[in-house]
Every structure is written in structure tokens, then in C-alpha cells.
N, CA, C and O of each residue as an XYZ file, in Angstrom:
280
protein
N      13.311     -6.484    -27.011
C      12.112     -6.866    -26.312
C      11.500     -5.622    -25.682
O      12.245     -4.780    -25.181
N      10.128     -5.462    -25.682
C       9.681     -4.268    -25.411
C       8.973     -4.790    -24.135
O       8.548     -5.940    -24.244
N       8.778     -4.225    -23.042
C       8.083     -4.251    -21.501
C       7.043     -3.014    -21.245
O       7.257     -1.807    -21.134
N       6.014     -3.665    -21.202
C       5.001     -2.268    -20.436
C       4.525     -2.611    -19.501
O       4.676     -3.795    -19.199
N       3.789     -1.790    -18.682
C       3.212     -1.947    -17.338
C       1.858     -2.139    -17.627
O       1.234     -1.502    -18.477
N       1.322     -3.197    -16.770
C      -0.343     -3.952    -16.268
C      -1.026     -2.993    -16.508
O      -0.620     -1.889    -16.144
N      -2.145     -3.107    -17.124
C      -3.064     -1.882    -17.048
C      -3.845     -1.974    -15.447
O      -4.583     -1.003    -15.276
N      -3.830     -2.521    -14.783
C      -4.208     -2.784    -13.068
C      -3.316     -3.050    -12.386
O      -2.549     -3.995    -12.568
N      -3.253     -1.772    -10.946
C      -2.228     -1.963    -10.226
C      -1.412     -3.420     -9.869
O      -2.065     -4.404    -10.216
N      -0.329     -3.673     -9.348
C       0.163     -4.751     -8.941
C      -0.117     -4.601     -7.862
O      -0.134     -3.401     -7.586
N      -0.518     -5.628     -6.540
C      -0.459     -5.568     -4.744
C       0.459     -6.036     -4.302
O       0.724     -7.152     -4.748
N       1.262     -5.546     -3.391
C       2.250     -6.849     -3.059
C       1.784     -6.444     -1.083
O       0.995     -5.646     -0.577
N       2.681     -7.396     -0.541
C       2.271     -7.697      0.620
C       3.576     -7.658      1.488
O       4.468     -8.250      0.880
N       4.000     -7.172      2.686
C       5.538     -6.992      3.384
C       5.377     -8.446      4.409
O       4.303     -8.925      4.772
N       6.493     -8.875      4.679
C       6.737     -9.551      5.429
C       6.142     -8.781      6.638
O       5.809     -7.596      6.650
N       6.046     -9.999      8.014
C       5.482     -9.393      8.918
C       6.697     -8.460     10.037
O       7.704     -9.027     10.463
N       6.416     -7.206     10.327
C       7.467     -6.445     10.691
C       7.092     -5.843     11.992
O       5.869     -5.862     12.134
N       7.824     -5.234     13.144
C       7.181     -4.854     14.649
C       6.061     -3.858     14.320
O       6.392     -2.989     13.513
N       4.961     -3.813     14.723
C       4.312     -2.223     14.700
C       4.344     -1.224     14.866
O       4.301     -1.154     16.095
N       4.395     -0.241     14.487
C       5.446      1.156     15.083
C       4.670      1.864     16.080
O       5.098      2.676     16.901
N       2.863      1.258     15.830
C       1.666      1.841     16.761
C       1.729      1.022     18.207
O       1.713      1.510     19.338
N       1.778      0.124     17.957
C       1.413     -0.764     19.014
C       2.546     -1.967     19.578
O       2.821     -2.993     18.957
N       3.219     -1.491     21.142
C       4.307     -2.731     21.188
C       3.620     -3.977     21.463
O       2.537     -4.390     21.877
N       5.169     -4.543     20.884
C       4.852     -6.256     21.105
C       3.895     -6.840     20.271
O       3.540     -8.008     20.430
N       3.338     -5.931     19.172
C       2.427     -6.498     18.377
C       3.323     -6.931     16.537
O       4.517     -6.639     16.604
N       3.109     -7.242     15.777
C       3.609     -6.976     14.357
C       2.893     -6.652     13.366
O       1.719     -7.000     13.488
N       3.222     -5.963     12.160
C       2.281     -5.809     11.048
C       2.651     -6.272      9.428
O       3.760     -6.601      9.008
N       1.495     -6.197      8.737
C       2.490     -6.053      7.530
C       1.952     -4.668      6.532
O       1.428     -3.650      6.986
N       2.136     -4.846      5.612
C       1.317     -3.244      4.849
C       1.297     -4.083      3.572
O       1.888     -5.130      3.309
N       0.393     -3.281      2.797
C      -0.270     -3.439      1.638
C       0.332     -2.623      0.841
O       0.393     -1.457      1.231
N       0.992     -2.983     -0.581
C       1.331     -1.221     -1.106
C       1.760     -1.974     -2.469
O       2.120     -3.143     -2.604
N       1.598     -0.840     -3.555
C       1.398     -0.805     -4.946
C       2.617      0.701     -5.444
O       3.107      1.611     -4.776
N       2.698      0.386     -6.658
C       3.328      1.937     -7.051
C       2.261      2.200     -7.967
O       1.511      1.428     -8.565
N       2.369      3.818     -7.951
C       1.525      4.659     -8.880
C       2.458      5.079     -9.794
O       3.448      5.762     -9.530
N       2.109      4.633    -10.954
C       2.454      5.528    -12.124
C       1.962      5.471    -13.664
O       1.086      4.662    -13.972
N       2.440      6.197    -14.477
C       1.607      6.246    -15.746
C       0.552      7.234    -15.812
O       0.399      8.065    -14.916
N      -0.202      7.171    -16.872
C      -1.302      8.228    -17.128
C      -2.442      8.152    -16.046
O      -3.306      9.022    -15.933
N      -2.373      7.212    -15.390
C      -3.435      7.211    -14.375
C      -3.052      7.155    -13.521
O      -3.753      6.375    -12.876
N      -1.920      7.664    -12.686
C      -1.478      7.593    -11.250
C      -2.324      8.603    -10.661
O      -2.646      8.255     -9.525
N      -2.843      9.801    -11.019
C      -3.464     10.512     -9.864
C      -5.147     10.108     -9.521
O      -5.834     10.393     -8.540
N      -5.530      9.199    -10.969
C      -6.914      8.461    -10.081
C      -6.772      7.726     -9.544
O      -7.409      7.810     -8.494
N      -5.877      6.373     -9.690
C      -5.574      5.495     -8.546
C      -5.202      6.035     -7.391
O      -5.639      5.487     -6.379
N      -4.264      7.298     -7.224
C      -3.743      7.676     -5.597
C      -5.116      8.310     -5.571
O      -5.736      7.879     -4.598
N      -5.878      9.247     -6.342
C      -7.226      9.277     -4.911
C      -8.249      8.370     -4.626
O      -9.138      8.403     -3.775
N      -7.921      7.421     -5.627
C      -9.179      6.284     -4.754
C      -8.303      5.673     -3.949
O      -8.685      5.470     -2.797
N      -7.229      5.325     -4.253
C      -6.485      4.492     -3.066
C      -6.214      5.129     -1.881
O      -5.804      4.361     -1.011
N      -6.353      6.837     -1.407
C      -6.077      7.408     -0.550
C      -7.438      7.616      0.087
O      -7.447      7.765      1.309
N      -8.638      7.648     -0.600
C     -10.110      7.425      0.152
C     -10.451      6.331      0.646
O     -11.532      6.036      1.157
N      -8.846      5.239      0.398
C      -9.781      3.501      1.238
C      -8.486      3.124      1.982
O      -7.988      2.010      2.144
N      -7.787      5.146      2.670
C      -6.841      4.526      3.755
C      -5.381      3.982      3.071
O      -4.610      3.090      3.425
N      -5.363      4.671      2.240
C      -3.913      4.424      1.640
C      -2.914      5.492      1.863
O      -3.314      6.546      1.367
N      -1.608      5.611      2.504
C      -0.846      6.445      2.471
C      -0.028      6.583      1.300
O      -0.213      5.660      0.506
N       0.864      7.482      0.913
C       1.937      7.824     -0.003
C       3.360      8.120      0.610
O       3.788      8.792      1.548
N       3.758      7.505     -0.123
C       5.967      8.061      0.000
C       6.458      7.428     -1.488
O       6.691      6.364     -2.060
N       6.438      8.914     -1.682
C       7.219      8.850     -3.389
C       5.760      8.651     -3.919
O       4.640      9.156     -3.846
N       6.547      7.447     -4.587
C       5.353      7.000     -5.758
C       4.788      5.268     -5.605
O       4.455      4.373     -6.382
N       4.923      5.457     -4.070
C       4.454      4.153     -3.485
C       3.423      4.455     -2.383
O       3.592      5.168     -1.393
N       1.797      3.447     -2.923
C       0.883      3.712     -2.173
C       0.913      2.475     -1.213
O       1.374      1.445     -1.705
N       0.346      2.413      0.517
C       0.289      1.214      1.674
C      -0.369      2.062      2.075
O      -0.582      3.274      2.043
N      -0.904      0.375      2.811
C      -1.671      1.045      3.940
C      -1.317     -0.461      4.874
O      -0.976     -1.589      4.517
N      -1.625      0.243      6.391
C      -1.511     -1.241      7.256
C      -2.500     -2.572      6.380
O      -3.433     -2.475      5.582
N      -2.022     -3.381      6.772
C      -2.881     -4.462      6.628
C      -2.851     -6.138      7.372
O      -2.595     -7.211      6.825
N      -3.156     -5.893      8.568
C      -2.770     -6.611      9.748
C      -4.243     -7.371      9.935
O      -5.353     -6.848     10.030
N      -3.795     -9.095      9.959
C      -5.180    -10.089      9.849
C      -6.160     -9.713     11.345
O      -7.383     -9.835     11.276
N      -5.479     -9.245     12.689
C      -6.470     -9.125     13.461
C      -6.694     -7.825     14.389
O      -7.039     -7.857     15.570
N      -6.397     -6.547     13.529
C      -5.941     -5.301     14.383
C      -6.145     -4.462     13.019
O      -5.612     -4.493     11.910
N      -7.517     -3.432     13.827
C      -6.991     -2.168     13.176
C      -6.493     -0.684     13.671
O      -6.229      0.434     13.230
N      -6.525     -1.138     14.403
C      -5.836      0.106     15.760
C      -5.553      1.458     15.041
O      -6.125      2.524     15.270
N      -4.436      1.195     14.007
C      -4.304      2.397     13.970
C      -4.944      3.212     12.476
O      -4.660      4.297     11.969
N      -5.717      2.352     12.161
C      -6.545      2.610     10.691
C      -7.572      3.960     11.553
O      -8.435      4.575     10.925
């Protein structure tokens, strides 16, 4: 059986976790992996709409009533 990857990123979504910006508040993050022949256009559009990197995984906060630290 042969497996390839989506030609459009996957999103996934984190459980809700403490905020590391703000106490007593929680967050969750938004984040996708980059890879394949097009990982470096997806990481710069995804890094011009507030996306961070570690490794080869792009997030960004994504909290329903706070953007504090965007």
C-alpha cells in the first residue's frame, strides 16, 4: 500500500492548556507540519499570519477570546 501526503496542509487544534503569557488564563494553539516540496512557501506565508516554528511544526496561539500575546 502506498501513502502520500494532502496536497493542503492538515490543521489540528491542542487541547486547552495554562497560558504561559497570561496567569489563570488557558490557551490552545493552532499548528500544522511543513514538509515536502513546498514547505518553505507554506512556512513564509504561515509565518506572515503569526505562525511560529519548532522543527518542522508550524502554531500559533489560537485562543476564542484573547489575543494578548499575538
Amino acid at each position: 500500500m502506498r501513502h502520500s501526503l494532502p496536497i493542503a496542509p492538515q490543521f489540528y487544534v491542542t487541547a486547552p492548556q495554562p497560558c504561559p503569557y497570561l496567569e489563570g488564563r488557558m490557551e490552545r494553539k493552532l499548528f500544522t507540519a511543513v514538509h515536502g516540496e513546498h514547505a518553505n512557501t507554506l512556512n513564509n506565508a504561515l509565518s506572515r499570519q503569526g505562525f511560529r516554528r519548532s522543527q518542522n511544526v508550524l502554531y500559533r496561539p489560537s485562543c476564542a477570546d484573547c489575543a494578548a500575546c499575538l
